[in-house]
Structure formats: structure tokens, C-alpha cells
C-alpha positions, 0 to 999 in steps of 0.5 A: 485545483490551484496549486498555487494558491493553496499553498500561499493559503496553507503554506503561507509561501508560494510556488516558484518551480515544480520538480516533480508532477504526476496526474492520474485519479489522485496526483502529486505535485513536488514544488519548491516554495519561495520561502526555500521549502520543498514539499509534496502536495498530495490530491486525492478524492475525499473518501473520508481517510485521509484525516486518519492516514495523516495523523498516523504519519505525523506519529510516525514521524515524531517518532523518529520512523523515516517518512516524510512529516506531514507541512499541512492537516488535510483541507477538502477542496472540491471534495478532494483531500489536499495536504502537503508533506516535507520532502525526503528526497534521496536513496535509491530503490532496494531491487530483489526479490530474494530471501535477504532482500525479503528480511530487510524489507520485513524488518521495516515493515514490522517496525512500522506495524509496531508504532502504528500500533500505538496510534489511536485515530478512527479507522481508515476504511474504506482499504484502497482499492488493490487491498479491498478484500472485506468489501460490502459490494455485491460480487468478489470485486470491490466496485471501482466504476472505472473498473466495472465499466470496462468487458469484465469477460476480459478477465480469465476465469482462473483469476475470478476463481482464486480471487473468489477463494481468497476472498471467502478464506479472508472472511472467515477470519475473526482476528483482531484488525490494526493499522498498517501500510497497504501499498508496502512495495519497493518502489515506495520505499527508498534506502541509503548506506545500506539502510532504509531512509525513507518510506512512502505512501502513507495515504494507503493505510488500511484496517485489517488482521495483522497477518493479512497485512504482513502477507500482502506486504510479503507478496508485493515487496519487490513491486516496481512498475509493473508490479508482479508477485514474489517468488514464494520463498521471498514471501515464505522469508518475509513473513518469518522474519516479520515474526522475528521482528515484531518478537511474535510467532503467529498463529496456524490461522494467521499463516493461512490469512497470511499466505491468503493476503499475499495473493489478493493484490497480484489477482487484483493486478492480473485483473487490471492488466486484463481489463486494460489490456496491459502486459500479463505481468502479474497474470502470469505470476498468479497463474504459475503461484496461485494454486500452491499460494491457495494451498498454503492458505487453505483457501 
């Protein structure tokens, strides 16, 4: 795709540096505009989910949430969605893994679930991939090609049993589903003088019950790169004071969906470091949490 002339298309001003770049299934280009903007154009595979995603990062800018405001609507080009979005630039990475750190980051997650709650805009299905537990596939893994083709015999047995019991434990469940962030993890987020400035990631919205929502984010908060899991009394401090925020207790079943949630995208990770042959980061955290993570589920 050229960069350059769609934003002279769409933006009506042309790049005249890039200061930031990354290619992978999707890629983003940071670029500096000759009229002086900055802005992230975002490419990614047209799954149909990106018209949703942005509009309610759009609501939630207008709101005063901090994250980046939506430059461009989508456009699809070459079946890939394209749209930009207006630098935030600045703050650093909030690190830990701890009670406190667990509280601060659930503070802002239940804000952002409370204001997506009044956004009105089709569902974004389907979840990204890390989150795709209510999948139609056949098997306990959503089909991703580029996973199915690699020697699935890689993957120990223990992270197909707990994601199999996960799996069975999220779908037995009727909650009502609502939006919220699927890929809540520190390296998407950053913070200034002691409070958040800005959060990321905005493509990977998903539809789900609350409570497996808050407990994915409960799970992966602390996530850089690699992403791991944390530690259960960080997520147990996580989904506490996400009740707190949100001026809610759950329910029995929503602490077991919840418990079930914080577990699925580590043994989606611990998968993908099996198949690629990747440090057993994540592996290793599901196999020293994930019986007592199933028990808390009653999975």
C-alpha cells in the first residue's frame, strides 16, 4: 500500500518523515505531515471490525478518555482497513505486577468499560485472535492459518487441557456481553506524574461478558514483550478494585468467568511460543498457575 499517497488522499498533506514503523500481519506507520501533524496510520486485514472499533474510540475521545483521536474514518484498500489517528506521544510504561500496580490499572479499565457502555455501534466480531474463546471453529482453538499450519504436536498437553476446560467453563455462561478492550496490557498503555495519559490499541475491542473482559485484563495487565501472566494476587487485586470502580459486586458466576478470562490469553501465548519455538515465557506461568486459575473458575 502507498502510504504516501493515501494520506495526501485522505489527510489532504503528505508525509515528509516516518518516525515510527512496524510490519507484521498488521502494521503501523507514525509519519510526520507536511502541513506539521503527526499521526499513526494504522493497516490491518478488513475483518469487518474496524468501522466499530473506531467509532468507539472516537466516543471515547470526545469524552475527555485519554486515547488517541481517530484523523480519518476507515477506508479499504486492497481489503485492508486503513485509518489514521492523531499522535499522543509521551509517558512511560507503568511496570509491575503487584496489588497497587494491579488497582491502578483496573481504575482505568473500569472507566473505559463504563464509557463504551454508552456506545451504540454493531458488534465487533469477530475477537482478536488472543481473545477468541466463543469461537464457531471446530476444535478448542479459533483457526488462525498461520497458526494451524505449524506441528500443533509442539503444544504440550497441559495447555490443550486447560484451554479446553477454559473454553467449555466461558460458554456455559449467558451473561449479557458489552464492549471492552481485549489486548489491556502495559505496553499499551502509558502514564505521566503519576496518572494515565494515554491508552492504546483501540483495534482490539471485543463482545463479551464483562466479567471475562475485566479477567483477561486482570491476567495480562503487566504484559510487555514477552507477555507472561500475573501472579494471581495481582489479578485477585485487579478484579476487586474493578468492581470498586465500576460501583458493582459481581456475581458467583461472574468471579468464575472472570478467573476463567484471565487465563485464556496466557494459554493462547503458551501456544504460540510452542508452535514458534519462542522462550516458554507464558508457558511456564500457565503451568505453575493454571490448576489453581481452573479451580478459582470451577473449570
Amino acid at each position: 500500500m502507498d502510504i504516501a499517497a493515501w494520506c495526501a488522499a485522505e489527510l489532504g498533506s503528505a508525509p515528509v518523515s516516518v518516525f515510527y514503523e512496524r510490519e507484521s500481519i498488521s502494521s503501523v506507520h507514525g509519519v510526520l505531515l507536511a502541513d506539521g501533524r503527526s499521526v499513526y496510520v494504522k493497516v490491518r486485514p478488513d475483518d469487518g471490525r474496524a468501522h466499530s472499533c473506531l467509532a468507539a474510540q472516537a466516543f471515547l475521545a470526545s469524552r475527555g478518555f485519554p486515547c488517541p483521536r481517530p484523523a480519518t474514518p476507515v477506508t479499504v484498500v486492497d481489503g485492508m482497513a486503513v485509518h489514521a489517528e492523531e499522535a499522543l506521544p509521551g509517558g512511560e510504561v507503568l511496570p509491575g505486577s503487584g496489588a497497587g500496580v494491579a488497582r491502578r490499572y483496573a481504575v482505568v479499565f473500569a472507566r473505559s468499560t463504563s464509557l463504551l457502555a454508552e456506545v451504540r455501534v454493531p458488534p465487533p466480531v469477530p475477537a482478536p485472535r488472543w481473545a477468541r474463546w466463543d469461537h464457531s471453529d471446530p476444535g478448542v482453538w479459533p483457526a488462525v492459518d498461520f497458526l494451524d499450519a505449524r506441528d500443533q504436536s509442539a503444544v504440550p498437553a497441559f495447555v490443550v487441557e486447560f484451554a479446553t476446560r477454559l473454553r467449555a467453563r466461558l460458554l456455559a455462561t449467558s451473561l449479557p456481553r458489552v464492549l471492552g478492550h481485549a489486548d489491556f496490557e502495559a505496553q499499551n498503555l502509558r502514564w505521566r506524574d503519576g496518572e494515565v495519559w494515554a491508552v492504546h490499541d483501540w483495534d482490539s475491542l471485543a463482545w463479551q461478558p464483562e466479567a471475562a473482559l475485566a479477567g483477561a485484563a486482570a491476567g495480562a495487565f503487566a504484559n510487555a514483550s514477552p507477555p507472561s501472566l500475573a501472579p494471581i494476587a495481582g489479578s485477585a487485586a485487579f478484579i476487586e478494585a474493578y468492581q470498586q470502580a465500576r460501583g458493582r459486586s459481581f456475581s458467583a458466576e461472574e468471579w468464575e468467568i472472570a478467573w476463567a478470562g484471565s487465563l485464556w490469553t496466557a494459554v493462547h501465548n503458551a501456544r504460540w511460543e510452542a508452535l514458534h519455538g519462542d522462550p516458554p515465557v507464558s508457558l511456564e506461568a500457565v503451568r505453575a498457575q493454571g490448576e489453581e486459575r481452573l479451580r478459582l473458575a470451577n473449570a
